[in-house]
Backbone as numpy.savetxt, mean C-alpha at the origin, in Angstrom:
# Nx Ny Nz CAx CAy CAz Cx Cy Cz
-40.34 32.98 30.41 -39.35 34.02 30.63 -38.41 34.05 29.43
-38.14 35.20 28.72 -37.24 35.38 27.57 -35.93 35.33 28.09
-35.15 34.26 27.06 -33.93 34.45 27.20 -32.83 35.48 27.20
-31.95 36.11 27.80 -31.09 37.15 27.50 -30.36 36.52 25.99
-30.59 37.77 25.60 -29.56 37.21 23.86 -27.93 36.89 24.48
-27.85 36.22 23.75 -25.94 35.85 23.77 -25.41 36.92 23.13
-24.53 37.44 23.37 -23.70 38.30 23.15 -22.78 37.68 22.48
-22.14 38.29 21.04 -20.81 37.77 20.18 -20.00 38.86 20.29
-18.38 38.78 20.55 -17.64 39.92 19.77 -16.84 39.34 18.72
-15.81 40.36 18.34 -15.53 39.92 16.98 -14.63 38.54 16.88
-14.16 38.42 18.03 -13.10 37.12 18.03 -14.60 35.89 17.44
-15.13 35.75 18.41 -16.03 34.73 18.58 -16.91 34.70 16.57
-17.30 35.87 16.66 -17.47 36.01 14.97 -16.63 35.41 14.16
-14.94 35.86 14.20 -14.16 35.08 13.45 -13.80 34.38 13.52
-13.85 33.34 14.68 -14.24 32.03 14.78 -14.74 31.23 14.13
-16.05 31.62 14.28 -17.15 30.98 14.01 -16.99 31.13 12.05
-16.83 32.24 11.39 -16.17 31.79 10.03 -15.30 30.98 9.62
-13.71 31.25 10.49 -12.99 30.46 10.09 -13.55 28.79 10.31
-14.23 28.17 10.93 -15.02 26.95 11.54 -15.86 26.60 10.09
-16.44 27.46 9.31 -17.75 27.45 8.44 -16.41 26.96 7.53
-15.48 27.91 7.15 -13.82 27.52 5.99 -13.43 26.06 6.12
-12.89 26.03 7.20 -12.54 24.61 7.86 -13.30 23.55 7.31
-14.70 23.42 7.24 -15.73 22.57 7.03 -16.15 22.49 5.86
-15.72 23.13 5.18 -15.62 23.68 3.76 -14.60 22.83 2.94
-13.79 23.05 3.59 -12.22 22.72 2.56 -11.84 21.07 3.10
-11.60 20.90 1.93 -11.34 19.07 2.10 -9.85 19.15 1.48
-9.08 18.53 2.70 -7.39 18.37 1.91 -7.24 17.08 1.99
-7.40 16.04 3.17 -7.00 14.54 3.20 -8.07 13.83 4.01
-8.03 12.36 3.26 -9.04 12.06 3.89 -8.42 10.65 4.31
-8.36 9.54 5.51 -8.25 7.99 5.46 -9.22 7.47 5.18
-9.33 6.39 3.96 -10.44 5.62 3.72 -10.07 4.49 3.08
-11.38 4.05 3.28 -11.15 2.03 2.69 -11.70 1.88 1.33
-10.37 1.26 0.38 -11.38 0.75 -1.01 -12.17 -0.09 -1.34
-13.27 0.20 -1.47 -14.34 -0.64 -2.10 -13.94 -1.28 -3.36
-13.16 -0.72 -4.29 -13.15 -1.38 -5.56 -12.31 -0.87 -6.29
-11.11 -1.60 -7.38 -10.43 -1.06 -7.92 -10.59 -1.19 -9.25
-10.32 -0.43 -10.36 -10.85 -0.51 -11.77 -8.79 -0.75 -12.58
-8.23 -2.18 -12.56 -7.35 -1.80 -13.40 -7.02 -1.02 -14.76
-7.72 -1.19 -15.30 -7.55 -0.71 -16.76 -6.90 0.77 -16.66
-8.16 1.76 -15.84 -8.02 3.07 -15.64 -7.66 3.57 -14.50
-6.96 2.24 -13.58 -6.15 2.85 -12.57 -6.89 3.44 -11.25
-7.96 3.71 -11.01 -8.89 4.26 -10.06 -9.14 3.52 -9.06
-9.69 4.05 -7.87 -10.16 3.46 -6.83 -11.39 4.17 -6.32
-12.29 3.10 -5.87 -13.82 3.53 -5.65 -13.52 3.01 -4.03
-13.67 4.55 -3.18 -13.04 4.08 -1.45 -14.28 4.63 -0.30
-14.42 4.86 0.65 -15.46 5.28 1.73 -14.09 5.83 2.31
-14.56 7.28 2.92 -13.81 7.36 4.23 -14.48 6.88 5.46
-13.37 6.81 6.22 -13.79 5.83 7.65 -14.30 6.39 8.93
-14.80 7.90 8.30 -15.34 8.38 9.66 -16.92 8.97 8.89
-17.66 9.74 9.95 -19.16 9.57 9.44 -18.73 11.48 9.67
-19.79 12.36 8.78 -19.94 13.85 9.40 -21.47 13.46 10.41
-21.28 14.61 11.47 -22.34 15.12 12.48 -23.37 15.70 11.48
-24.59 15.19 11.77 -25.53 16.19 10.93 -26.61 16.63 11.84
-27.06 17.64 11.70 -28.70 17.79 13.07 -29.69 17.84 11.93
-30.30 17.18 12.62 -31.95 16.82 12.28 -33.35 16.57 13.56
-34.27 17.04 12.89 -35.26 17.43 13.63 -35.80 16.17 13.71
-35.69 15.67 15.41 -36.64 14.63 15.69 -37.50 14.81 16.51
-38.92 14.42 16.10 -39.74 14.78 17.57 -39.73 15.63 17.38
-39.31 17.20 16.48 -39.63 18.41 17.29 -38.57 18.66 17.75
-37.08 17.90 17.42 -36.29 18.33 18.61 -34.70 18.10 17.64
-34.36 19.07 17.97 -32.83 18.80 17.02 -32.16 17.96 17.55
-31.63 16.79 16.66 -30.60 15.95 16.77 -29.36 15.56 16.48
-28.09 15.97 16.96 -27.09 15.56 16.50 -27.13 14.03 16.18
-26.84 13.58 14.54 -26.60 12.24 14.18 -25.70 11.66 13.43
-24.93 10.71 13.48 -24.28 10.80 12.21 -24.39 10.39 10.99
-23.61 10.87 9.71 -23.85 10.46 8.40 -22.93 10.24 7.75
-23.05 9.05 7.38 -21.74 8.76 6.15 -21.41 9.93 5.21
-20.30 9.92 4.65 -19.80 11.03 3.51 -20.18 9.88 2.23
-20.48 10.47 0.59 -20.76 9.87 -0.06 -19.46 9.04 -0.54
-19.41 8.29 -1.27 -18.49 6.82 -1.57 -17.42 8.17 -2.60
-16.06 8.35 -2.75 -15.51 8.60 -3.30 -15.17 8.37 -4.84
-15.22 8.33 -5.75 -15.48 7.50 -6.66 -14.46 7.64 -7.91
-13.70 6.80 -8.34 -12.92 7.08 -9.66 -11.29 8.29 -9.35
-10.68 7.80 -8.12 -9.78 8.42 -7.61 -8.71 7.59 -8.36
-7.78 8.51 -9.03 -6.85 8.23 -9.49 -5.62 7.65 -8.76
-5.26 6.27 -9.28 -3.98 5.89 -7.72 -2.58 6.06 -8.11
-2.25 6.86 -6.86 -0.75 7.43 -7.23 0.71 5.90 -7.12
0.98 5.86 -8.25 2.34 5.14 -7.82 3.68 5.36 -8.36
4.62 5.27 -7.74 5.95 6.34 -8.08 6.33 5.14 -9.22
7.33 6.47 -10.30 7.59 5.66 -11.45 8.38 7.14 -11.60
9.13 7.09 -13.09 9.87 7.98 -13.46 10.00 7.26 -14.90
10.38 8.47 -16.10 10.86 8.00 -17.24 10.62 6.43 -17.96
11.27 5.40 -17.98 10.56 4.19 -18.36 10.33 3.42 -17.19
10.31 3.95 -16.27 10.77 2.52 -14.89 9.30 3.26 -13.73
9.14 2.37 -13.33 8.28 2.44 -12.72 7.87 0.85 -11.47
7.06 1.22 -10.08 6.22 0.32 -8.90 5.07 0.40 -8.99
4.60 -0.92 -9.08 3.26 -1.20 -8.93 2.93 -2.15 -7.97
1.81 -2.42 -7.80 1.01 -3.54 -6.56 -0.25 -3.67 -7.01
-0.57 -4.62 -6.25 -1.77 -5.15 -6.67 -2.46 -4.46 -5.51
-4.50 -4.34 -5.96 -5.06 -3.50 -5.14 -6.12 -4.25 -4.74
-6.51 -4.54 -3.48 -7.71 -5.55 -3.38 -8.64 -4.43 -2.74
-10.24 -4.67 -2.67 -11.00 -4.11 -1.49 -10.54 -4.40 -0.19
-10.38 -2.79 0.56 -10.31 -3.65 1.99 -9.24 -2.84 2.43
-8.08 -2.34 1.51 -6.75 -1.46 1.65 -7.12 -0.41 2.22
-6.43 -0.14 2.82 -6.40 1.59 3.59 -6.31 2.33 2.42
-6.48 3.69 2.23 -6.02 4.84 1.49 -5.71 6.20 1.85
-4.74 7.01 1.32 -4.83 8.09 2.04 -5.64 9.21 0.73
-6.66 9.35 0.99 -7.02 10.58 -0.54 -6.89 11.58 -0.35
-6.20 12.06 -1.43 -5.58 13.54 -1.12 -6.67 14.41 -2.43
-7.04 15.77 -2.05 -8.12 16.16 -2.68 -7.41 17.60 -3.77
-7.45 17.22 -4.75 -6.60 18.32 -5.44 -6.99 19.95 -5.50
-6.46 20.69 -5.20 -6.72 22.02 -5.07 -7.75 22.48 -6.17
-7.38 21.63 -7.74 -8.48 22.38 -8.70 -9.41 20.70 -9.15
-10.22 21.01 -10.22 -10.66 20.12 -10.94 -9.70 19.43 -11.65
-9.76 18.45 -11.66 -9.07 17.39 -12.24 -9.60 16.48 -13.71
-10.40 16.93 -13.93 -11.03 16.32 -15.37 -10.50 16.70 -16.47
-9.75 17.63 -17.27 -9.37 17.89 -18.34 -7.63 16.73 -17.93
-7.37 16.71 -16.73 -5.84 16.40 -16.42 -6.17 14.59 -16.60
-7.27 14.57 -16.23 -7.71 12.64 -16.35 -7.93 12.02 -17.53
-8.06 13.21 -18.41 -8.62 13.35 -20.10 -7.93 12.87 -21.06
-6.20 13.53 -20.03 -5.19 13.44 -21.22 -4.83 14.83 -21.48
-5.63 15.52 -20.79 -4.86 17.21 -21.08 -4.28 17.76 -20.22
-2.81 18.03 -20.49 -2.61 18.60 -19.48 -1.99 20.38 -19.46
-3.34 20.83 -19.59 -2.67 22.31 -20.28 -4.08 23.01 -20.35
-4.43 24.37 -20.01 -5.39 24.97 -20.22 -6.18 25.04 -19.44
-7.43 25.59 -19.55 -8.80 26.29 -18.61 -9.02 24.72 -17.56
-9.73 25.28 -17.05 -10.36 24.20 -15.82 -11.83 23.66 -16.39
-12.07 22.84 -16.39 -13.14 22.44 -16.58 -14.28 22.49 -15.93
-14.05 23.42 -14.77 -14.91 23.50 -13.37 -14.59 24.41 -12.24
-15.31 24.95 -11.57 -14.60 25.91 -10.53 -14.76 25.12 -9.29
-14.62 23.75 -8.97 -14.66 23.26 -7.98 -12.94 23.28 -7.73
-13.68 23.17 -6.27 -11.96 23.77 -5.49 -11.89 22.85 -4.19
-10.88 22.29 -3.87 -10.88 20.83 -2.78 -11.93 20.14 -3.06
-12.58 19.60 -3.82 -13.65 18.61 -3.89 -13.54 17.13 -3.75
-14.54 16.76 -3.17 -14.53 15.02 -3.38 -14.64 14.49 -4.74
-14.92 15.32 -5.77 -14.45 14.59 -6.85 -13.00 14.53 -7.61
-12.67 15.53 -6.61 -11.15 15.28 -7.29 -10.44 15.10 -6.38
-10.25 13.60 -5.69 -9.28 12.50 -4.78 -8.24 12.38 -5.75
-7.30 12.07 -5.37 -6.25 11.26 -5.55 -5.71 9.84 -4.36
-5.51 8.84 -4.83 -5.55 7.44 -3.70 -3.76 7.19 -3.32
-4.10 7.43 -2.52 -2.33 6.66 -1.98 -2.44 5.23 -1.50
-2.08 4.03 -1.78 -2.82 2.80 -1.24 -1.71 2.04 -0.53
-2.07 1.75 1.21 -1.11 0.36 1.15 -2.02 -0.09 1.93
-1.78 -1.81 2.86 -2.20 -2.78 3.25 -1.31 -2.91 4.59
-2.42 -3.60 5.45 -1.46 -4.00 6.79 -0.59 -5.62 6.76
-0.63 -6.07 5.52 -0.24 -7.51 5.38 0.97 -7.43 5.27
1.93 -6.48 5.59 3.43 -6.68 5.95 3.84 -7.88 6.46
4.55 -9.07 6.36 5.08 -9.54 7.12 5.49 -9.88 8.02
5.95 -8.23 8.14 6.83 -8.06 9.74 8.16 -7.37 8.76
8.07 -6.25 9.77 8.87 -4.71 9.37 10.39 -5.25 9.68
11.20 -4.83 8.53 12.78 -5.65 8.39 13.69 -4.13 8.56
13.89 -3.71 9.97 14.41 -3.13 10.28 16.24 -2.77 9.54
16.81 -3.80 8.87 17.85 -3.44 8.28 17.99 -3.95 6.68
16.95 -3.86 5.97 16.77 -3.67 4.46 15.59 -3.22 4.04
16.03 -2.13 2.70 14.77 -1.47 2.04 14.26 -2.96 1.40
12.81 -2.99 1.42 11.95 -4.10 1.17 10.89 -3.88 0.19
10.59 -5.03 -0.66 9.30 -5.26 -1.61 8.73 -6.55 -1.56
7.52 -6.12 -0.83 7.41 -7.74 -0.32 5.96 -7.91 -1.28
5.63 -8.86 -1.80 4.26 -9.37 -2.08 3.92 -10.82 -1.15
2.42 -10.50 -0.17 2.39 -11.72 0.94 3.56 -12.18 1.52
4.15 -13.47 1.92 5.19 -13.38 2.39 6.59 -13.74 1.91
6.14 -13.20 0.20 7.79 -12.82 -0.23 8.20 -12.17 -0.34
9.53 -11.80 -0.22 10.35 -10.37 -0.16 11.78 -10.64 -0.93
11.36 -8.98 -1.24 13.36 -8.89 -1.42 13.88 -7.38 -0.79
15.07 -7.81 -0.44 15.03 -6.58 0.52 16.67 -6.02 0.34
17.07 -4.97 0.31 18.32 -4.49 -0.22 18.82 -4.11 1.74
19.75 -4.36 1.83 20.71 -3.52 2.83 21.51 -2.94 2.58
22.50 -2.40 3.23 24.11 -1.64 2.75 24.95 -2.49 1.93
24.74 -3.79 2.04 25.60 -4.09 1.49 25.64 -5.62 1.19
24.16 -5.90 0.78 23.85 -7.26 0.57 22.29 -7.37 -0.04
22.01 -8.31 -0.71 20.58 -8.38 -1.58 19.70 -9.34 -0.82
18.90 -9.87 -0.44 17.91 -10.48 0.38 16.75 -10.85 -0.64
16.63 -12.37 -1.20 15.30 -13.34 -1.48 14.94 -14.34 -0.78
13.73 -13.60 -0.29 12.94 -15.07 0.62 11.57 -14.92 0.43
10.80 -15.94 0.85 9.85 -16.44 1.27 9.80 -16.82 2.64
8.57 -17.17 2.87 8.24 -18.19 4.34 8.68 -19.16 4.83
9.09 -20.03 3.90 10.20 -21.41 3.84 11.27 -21.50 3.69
12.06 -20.86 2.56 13.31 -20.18 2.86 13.91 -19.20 1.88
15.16 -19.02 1.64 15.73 -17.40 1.33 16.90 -18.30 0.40
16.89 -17.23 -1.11 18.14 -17.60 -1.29 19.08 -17.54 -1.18
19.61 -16.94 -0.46 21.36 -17.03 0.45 21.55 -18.12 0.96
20.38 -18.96 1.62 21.04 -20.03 2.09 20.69 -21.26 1.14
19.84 -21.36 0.64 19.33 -22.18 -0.47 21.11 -22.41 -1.51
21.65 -21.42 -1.82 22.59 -21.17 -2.70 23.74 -21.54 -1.89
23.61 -21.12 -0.57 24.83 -22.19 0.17 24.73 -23.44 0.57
23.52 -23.52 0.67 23.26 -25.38 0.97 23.68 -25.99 -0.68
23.20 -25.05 -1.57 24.21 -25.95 -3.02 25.08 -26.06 -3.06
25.93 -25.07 -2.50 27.59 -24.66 -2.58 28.16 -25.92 -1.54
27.82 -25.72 -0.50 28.35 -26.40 0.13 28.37 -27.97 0.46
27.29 -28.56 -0.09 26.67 -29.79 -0.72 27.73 -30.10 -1.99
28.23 -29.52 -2.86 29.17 -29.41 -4.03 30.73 -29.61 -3.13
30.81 -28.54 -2.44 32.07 -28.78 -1.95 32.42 -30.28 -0.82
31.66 -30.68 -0.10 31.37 -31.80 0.61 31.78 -32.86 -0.46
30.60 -33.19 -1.69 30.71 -34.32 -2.13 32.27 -34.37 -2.94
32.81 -32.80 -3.41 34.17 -32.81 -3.68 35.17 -33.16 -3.03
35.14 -33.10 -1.59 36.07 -33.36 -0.69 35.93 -35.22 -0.62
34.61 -35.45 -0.53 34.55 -36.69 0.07 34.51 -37.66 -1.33
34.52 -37.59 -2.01 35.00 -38.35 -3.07 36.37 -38.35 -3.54
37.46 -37.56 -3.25 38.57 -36.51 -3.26 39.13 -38.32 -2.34
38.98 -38.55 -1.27 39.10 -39.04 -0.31 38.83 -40.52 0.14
37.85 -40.84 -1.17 37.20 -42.00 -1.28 38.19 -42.94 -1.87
37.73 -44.58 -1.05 38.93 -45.92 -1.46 38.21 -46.75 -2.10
36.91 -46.33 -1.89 35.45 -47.93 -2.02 34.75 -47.11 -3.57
34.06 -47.78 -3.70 33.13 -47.31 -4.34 31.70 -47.34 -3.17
31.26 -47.77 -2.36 30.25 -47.68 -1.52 30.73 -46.11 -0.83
31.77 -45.64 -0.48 32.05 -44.57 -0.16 31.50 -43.43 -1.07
32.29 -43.91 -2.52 31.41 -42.58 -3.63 29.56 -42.64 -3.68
29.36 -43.91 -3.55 27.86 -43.94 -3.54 27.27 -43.05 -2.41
27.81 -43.18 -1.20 27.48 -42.55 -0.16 27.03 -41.00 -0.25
28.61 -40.57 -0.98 28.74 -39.18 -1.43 27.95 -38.86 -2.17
27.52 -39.47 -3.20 27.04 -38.90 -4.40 25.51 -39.02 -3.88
24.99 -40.11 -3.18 24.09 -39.85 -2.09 23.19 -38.80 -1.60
24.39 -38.73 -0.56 24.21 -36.93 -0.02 24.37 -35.65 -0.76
24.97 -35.85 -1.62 24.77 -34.91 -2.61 23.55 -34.81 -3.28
23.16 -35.67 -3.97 21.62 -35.47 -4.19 20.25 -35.11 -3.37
20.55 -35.80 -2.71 19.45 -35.22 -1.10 20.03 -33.87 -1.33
21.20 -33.23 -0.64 21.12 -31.38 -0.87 20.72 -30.63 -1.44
21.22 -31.42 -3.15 20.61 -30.57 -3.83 19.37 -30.42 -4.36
19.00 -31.75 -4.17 17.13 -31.96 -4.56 16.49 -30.90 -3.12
17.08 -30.28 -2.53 16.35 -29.75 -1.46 16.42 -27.93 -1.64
18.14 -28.23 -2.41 18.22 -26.74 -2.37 17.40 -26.02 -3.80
17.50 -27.33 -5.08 17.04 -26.75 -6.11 15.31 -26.42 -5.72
14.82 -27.21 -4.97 13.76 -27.04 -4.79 12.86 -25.81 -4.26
13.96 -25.41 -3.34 13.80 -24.20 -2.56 13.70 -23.07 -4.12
15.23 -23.13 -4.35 15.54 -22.04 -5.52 14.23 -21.62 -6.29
13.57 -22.99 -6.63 12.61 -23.05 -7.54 11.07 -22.32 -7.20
10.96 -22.62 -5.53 9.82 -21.64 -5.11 10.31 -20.32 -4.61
11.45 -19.54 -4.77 11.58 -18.41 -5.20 11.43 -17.71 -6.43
12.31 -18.56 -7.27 12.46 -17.53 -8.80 11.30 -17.61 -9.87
11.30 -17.11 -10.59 10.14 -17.59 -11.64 10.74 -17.19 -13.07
């Protein structure tokens, strides 16, 4: 028995184009880097989802899925201005966000930045751009802007500067000196014996062999 044809009107028509556009145009993508090239700054990434493809199995169409091809030689964005500039280090494994540039990007990767296009490709996967970060935060410091590498940081608030590590921070490192200084000042200040100054001068060393130590696995 023949099927009745399906009937389209025009909505369903322009649908079905705008859908074909949609599938067409690549603006952002999340994906993982495979590999980073310092020299030239790039990142070689996968996005993390697969496209639907149909294929004939058996005789029989199959929705399946298929990886998108590996992204390759995406330029990584990091904010800078005039002489100053942020960087990070990039391992495999980082999230990315690739953003796909409206034109070709090869005369602009060249060193040129001026003139014809080198290509009439338009949203393409060859022209990504990488936004990169990592889930190895620490743990999110709700009251200072932060730059952490693993688990050191420095972190600005309204109205105070923040260096630490995992072991400890120099604010207190710098008051355990301070106040280790002021102690053995008082208590020698005060002293009748000499076993008394020994005492002091003592504990003073223990502090500060503890605080310089600290200091020392912060700064470099």
């Amino acid at each position: 028995m023949n099927k009745a044809p399906v009937a389209f009107d025009m909505r369903d028509v322009m649908d079905l184009i705008k859908r074909e556009v949609f599938l067409s145009l690549n603006c952002h993508a999340i994906a993982t880097v495979k590999s980073f090239n310092s020299a030239n700054m790039t990142v070689n990434a996968q996005m993390n989802y697969c496209q639907t493809v149909i294929k004939i199995v058996n005789g029989v169409e199959t929705q399946m899925p298929e990886y998108y091809s590996p992204l390759v030689d995406c330029p990584v964005f990091f904010l800078g201005g005039g002489t100053s500039g942020l960087s990070f280090p990039i391992a495999a494994g980082d999230q990315c966000l690739i953003c796909f540039n409206d034109r070709d990007l090869n005369n602009w990767f060249a060193g040129q930045h001026s003139g014809a296009l080198a290509s009439n490709r338009l949203h393409s996967f060859a022209d990504g751009i990488a936004l990169v970060w990592n889930n190895l935060n620490p743990g999110y410091d709700a009251t200072h802007a932060s730059l952490y590498n693993g688990t050191t940081m420095v972190g600005v608030s309204a109205t105070k500067v923040k260096i630490a590590n995992a072991t400890a921070s120099l604010g207190t490192s710098m008051t355990t000196l301070l106040t280790a200084l002021q102690t053995f000042m008082t208590a020698t200040g005060s002293a009748t014996t000499a076993a008394q100054i020994a005492t002091a001068a003592a504990a003073f060393t223990s502090a500060t062999t503890t605080a310089i130590t600290n200091i020392g696995g912060l700064l470099e």
